[in-house]
N, C-alpha and C positions, 0 to 999 in steps of 0.2 A: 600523555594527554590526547585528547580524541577531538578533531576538529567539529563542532557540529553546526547545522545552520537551521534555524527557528521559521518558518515561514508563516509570519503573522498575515493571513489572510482578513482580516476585519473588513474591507472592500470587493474582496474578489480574488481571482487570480487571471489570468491571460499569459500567451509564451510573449509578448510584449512588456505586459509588467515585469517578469521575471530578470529578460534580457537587462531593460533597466535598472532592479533589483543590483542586478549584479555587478554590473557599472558603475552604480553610484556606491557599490560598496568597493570598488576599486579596481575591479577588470576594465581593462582598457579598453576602449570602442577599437582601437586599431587591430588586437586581439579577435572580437569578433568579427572585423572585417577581415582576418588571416583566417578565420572558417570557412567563412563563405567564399575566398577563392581555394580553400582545400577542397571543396565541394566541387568546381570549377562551374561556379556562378558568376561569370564576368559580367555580367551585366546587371549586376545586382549591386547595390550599396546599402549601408546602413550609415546610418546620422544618430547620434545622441545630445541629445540638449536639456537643458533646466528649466525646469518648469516649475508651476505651481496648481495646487489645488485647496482650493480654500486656505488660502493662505503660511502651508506647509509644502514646503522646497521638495522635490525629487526630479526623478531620471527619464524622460521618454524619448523611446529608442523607436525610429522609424527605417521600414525598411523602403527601399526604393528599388522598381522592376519595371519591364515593358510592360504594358500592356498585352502586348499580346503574347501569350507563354503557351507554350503545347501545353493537350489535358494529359494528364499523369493520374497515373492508377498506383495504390501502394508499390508495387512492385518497382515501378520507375522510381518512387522515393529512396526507397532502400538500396536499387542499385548504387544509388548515386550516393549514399551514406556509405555502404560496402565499399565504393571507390576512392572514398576521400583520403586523401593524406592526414591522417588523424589519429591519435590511440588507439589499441583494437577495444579497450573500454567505452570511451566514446562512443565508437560506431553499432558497438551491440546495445549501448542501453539507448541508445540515440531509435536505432530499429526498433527494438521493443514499444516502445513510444509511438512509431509510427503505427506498429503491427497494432495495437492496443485501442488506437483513433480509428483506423480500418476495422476492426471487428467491431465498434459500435456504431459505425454508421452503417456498417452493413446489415447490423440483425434489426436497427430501428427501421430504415427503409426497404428490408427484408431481400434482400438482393446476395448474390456471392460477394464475398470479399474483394475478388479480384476484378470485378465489375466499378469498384466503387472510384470514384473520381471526388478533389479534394477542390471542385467552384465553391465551396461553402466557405471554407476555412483558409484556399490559397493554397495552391500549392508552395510556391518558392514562399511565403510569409510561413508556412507549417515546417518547410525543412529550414529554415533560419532560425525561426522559433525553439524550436525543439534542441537540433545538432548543439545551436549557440547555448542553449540554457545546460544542456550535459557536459559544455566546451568549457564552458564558464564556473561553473560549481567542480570540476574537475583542476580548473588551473586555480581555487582557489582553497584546494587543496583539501575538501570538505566531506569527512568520513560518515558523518550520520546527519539523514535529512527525517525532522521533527517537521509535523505539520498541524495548523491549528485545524478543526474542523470546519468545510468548506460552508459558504452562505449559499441557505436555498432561495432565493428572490422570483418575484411572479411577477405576472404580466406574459407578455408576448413581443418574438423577434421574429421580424423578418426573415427572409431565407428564401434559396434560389426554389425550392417547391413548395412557397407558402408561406401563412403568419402559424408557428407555434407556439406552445407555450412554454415559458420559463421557468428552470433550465430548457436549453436544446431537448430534445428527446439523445439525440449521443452524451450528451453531458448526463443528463438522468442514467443513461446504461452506463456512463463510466463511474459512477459514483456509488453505485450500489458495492454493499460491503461496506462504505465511507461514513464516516462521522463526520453529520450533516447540521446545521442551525439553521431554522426558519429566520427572514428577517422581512420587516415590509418597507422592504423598496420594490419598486418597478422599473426592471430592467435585467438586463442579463452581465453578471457579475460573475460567472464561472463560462469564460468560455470554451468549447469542445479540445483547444490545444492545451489551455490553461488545466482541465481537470483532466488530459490523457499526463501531462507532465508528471506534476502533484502524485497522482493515482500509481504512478509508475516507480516515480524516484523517490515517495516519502517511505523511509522506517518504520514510520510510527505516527500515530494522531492522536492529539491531547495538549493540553497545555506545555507553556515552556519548561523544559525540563533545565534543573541545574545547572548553571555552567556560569564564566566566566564571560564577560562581551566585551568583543575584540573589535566589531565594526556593526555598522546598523545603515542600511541603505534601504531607499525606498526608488521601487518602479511606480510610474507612473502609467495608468490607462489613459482612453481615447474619451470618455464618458466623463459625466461629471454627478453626481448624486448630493441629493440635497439634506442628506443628513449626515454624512461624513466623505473626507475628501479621496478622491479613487487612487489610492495608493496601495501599492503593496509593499507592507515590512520584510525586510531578510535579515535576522539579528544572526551572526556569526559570534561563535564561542568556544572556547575549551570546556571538556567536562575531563575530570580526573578520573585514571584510568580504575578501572575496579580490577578486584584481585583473580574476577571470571569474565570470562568474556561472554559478556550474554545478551542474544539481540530483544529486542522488545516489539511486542505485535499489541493490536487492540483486538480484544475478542470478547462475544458475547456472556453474560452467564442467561440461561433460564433456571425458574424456581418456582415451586409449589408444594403447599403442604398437604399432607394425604393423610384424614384421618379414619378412612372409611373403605380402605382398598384392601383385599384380597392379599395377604401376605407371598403368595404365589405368581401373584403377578410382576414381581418387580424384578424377577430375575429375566424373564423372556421382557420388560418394559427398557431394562440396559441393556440386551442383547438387541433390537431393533432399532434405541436412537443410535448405539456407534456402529452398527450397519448403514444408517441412515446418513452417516457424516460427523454425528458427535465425536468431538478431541477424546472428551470424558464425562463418566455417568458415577453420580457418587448419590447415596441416600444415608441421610442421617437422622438419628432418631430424637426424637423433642416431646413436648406437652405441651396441647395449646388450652383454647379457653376452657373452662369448666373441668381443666386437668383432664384434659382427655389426652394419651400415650397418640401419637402422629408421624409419619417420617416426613421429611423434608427433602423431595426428590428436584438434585442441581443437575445442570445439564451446562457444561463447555462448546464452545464450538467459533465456529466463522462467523461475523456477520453476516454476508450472504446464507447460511444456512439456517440460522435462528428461521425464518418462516415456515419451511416445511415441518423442525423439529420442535415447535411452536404447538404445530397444528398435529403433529404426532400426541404430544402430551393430553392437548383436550381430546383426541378420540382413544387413547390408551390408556388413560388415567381416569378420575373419580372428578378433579378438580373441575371449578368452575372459573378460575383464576391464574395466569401465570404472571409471574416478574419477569421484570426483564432488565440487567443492566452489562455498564459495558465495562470492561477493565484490562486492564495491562498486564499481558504473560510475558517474562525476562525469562527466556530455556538456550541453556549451553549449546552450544553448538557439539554436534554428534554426527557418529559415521555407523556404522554396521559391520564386523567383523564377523569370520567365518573360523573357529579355532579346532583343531583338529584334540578330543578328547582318548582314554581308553574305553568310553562307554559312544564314542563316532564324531561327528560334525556337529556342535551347536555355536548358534549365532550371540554374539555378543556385541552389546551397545556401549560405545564407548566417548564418553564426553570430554571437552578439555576443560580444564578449570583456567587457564589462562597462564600460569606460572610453570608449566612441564609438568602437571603434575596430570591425572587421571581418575576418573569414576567408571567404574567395569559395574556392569548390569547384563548377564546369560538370560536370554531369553526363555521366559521360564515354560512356555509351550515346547521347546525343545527340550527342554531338562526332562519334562516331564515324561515327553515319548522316549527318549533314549534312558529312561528310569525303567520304565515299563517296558521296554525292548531287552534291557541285562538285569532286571527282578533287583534295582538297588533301589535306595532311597533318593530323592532329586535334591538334596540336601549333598549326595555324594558327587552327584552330578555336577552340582553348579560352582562346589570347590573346586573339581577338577578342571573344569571353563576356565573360572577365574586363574587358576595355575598357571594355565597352558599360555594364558593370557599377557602372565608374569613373565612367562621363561625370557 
């Protein structure tokens, strides 16, 4: 069985909601107070207490610090994560976290990374946040994190250079990629540690996936909104184990149908979107109105990539229209071997199915030059891969 946790986002997120998420789903506040001294934050506390929001029960976890703390630059964060007495899991995805919050407030306010300093977000509240929510979902033993898509809410936050607008500008650069919902509240419900967390530690975005619920806690935020109450869901569950082990990503499709293109064009139109970034380039043939014969040219890729590959299809195609939706790739986990043949070296792809068992796939660019290097078939070739593969 697969441990997973649901993060029902419907409010927001924050590394405060999370903290209490996790608490009131049954990580001990004592627990996170043994992070923050593995940190060696002595002067640092956290409190958790019951709250309410519109009249549904949850967790707000407060942290308590001087006032006056030295300015810390990423770098001082991460030493201090590198030093802690903590899992080496922990403290790499705990980093990553950090590193990931630093490169967006560095490219929004345009500055080196290493320049950037954390008066926005707090230092010592950023590494409690963070370290604690990777501490927390670890000790709770929690193998795949599901996230609903994040709320985009408007208005304007304050901030130590100004009033922006909502999201943060760092919260807008951390989300790109992310599957997003407009809502109209006013106020900022994705904060910059909330959407570096999320962005970092989730699997996957989309609805609840199947499972089993084992426990269900809600973090509570500092806010309060007037059409639902500022909580965050963490629903924990088993999913049953499948017979492959296959992780799951959200990824673009594009689509448009071509009834008027250049049969010639579609070989050099797939060779420049997967230069360009496309996963994969596939055209299939249809009939649209008036029975006119058409291809239907799909295009794979990243969320972040869909816009330039977008903008490739209207200047490299006929179309005056593209689709656009999102969907879930489940791909084996795979390595790359290197297997020694009688026709030389080709590379082979090699997937597990979960159970011992194997998928062997010879890269068929090599078959085909060590085909044409010994005058054989790549037919002969790619059995002897797969052979070599066997021995």
């Amino acid at each position: 069985m697969t441990r997973t946790t649901y993060l029902d986002c419907f409010a927001g997120v924050s590394g405060d909601m999370l903290l209490g998420a996790l608490v009131d789903s049954g990580w001990p506040v004592d627990a996170l107070q043994g992070v923050v001294a593995a940190m060696g934050l002595d002067d640092v506390t956290v409190q958790a207490a019951r709250t309410h929001k519109q009249h549904l029960a949850g967790t707000k976890v407060t942290i308590h610090a001087p006032d006056a703390q030295p300015l810390r630059h990423p770098a001082d964060l991460i030493a201090i994560i590198e030093g802690a007495d903590l899992s080496p899991a922990v403290r790499t995805k705990a980093a990553a976290v950090i590193r990931a919050l630093a490169a967006a407030e560095a490219r929004v306010h345009g500055m080196p990374v290493e320049d950037v300093h954390f008066h926005e977000v707090g230092a010592v509240d950023t590494l409690v946040d963070v370290v604690g929510t990777v501490a927390g979902l670890e000790a709770l033993d929690v193998d795949r994190i599901v996230s609903a898509p994040l709320p985009w809410s408007r208005g304007t936050v304050k901030m130590a250079h100004g009033v922006f607008p909502v999201p943060a500008p760092a919260v807008a650069a951390l989300l790109e990629g992310v599957p997003v919902v407009g809502v109209d509240v006013a106020g900022e419900m994705v904060t910059p540690t909330g959407a570096a967390l999320v962005t970092q530690l989730a699997d996957a975005f989309g609805p609840m996936p199947p499972l089993t619920v084992r426990s269900v806690g809600y973090g509570a935020g500092t806010k309060d909104w007037p059409d639902r109450p500022n909580l965050l869901r963490l629903v924990i569950g088993q999913t049953a184990e499948s017979t492959t082990e296959a992780s799951a990503e959200t990824l673009t499709v594009l689509a448009c149908n071509l009834d008027d293109m250049l049969p010639e064009w579609y070989g050099p139109l797939g060779e420049s979107l997967l230069a360009a970034g496309a996963l994969d380039v596939w055209f299939t043939p249809t009939h649209m109105k008036k029975g006119r014969p058409a291809v239907v040219a799909e295009v794979l890729c990243r969320p972040a990539d869909a816009p330039h590959l977008r903008e490739m299809l209207f200047r490299q195609t006929t179309t005056l229209g593209v689709r656009e939706f999102a969907v879930t790739r489940r791909a084996l986990a795979r390595e790359i071997r290197t297997v020694s043949t009688p026709y030389g070296n080709v590379r082979v792809k090699v997937a597990d199915l979960g159970d011992g068992t194997r998928k062997l796939s010879p890269e068929h660019d090599d078959c085909l030059a060590r085909a044409a290097e010994h005058d054989v078939s790549v037919r002969e070739v790619w059995l002897a891969a797969v052979a070599a593969m066997q021995a």
